[in-house]
TORTORTI-117726 format. One record per residue (C-alpha): residue in three letters; residue number from 1; x, y, z. Coordinates in nm, 2 decimals. Example, Ala and Ser with C-alpha at 12.3 -4.5 7.8 and 13.67 -1.06 7.14 Angstrom:
residues 2
+------+-----+--------+--------+--------+
| rest |  nr |      X |      Y |      Z |
+------+-----+--------+--------+--------+
|  Ala |   1 |   1.23 |  -0.45 |   0.78 |
|  Ser |   2 |   1.37 |  -0.11 |   0.71 |
+------+-----+--------+--------+--------+
END
This chain:
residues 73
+------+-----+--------+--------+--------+
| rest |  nr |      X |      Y |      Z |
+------+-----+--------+--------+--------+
|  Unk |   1 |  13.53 |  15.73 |  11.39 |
|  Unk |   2 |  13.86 |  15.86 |  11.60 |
|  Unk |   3 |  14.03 |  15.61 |  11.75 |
|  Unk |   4 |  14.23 |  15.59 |  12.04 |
|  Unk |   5 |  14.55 |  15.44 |  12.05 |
|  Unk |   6 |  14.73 |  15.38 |  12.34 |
|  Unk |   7 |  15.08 |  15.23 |  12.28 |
|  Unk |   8 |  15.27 |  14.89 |  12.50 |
|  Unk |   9 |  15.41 |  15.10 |  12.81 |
|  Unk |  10 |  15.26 |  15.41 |  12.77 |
|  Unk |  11 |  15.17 |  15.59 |  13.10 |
|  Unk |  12 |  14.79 |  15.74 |  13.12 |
|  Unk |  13 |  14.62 |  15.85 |  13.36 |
|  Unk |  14 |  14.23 |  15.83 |  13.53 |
|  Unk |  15 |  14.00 |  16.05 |  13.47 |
|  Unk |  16 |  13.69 |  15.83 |  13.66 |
|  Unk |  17 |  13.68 |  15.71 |  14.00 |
|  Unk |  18 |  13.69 |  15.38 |  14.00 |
|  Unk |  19 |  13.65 |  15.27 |  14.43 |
|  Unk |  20 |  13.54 |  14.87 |  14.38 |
|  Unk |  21 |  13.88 |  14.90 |  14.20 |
|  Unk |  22 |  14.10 |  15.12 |  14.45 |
|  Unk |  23 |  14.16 |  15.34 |  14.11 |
|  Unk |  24 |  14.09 |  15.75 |  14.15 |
|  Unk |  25 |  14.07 |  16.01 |  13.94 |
|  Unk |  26 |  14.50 |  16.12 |  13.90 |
|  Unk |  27 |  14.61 |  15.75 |  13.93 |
|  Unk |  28 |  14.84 |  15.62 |  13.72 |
|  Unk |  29 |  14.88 |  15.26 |  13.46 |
|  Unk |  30 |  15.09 |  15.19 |  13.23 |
|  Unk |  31 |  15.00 |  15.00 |  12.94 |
|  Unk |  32 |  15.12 |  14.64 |  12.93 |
|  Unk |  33 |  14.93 |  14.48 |  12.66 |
|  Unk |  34 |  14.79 |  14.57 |  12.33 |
|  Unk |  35 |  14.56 |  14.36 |  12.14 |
|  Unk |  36 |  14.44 |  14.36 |  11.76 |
|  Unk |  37 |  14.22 |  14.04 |  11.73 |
|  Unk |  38 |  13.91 |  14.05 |  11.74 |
|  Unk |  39 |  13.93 |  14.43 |  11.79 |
|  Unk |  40 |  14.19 |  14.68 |  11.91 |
|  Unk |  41 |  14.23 |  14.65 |  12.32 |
|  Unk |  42 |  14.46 |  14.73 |  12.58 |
|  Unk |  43 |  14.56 |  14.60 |  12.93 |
|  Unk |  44 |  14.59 |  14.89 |  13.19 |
|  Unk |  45 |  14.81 |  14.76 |  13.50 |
|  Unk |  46 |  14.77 |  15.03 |  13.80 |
|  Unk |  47 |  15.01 |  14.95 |  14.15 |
|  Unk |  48 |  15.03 |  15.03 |  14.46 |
|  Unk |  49 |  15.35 |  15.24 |  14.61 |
|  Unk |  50 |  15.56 |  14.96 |  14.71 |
|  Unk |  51 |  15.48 |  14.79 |  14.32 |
|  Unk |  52 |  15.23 |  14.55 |  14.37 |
|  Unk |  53 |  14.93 |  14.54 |  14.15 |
|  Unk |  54 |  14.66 |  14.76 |  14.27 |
|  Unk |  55 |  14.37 |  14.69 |  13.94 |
|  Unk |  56 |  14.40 |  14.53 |  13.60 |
|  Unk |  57 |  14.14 |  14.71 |  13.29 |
|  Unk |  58 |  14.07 |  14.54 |  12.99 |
|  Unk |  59 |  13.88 |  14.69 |  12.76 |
|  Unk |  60 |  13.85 |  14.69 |  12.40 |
|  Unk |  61 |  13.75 |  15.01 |  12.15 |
|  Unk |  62 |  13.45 |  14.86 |  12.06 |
|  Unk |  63 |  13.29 |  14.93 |  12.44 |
|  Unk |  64 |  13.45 |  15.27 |  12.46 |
|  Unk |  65 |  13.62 |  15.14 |  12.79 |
|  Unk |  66 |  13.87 |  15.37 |  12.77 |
|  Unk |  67 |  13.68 |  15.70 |  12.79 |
|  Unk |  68 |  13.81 |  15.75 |  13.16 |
|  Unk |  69 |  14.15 |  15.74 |  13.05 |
|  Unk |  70 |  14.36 |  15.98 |  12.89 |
|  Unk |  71 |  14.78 |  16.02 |  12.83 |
|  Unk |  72 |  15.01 |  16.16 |  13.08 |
|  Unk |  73 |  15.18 |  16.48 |  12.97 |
+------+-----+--------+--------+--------+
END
């Protein structure tokens, strides 16, 4: 199985709309967690212009939570 592995402060970007959330696709977060127990997971942090924080994602590789994300090139 591939895995994805985003690393701590790594910038990706949306590739889903996300509207309950604010989050579109082209909007950015940056990666301020990693996790290893119980499984592999990640904390996405998206803000707003002025810095504020616009939407939190946790997700975890075993829900595949992270196929609307991808890296920012």
């Amino acid at each position: 199985m591939l895995t994805v592995r985003f690393k701590l402060f790594e910038v990706v970007k949306s590739l889903k709309n996300y509207p309950e959330e604010g989050v579109y696709i082209g909007d950015t977060a940056t990666n301020v967690e990693v996790y290893s127990l119980p499984t592999e997971g990640y904390e996405l942090e998206f803000v707003n212009q002025d810095g504020t924080t616009k939407a939190f994602f946790l997700s975890d590789l075993m829900t595949g939570g992270f196929l609307g994300f991808c890296w920012m090139f």
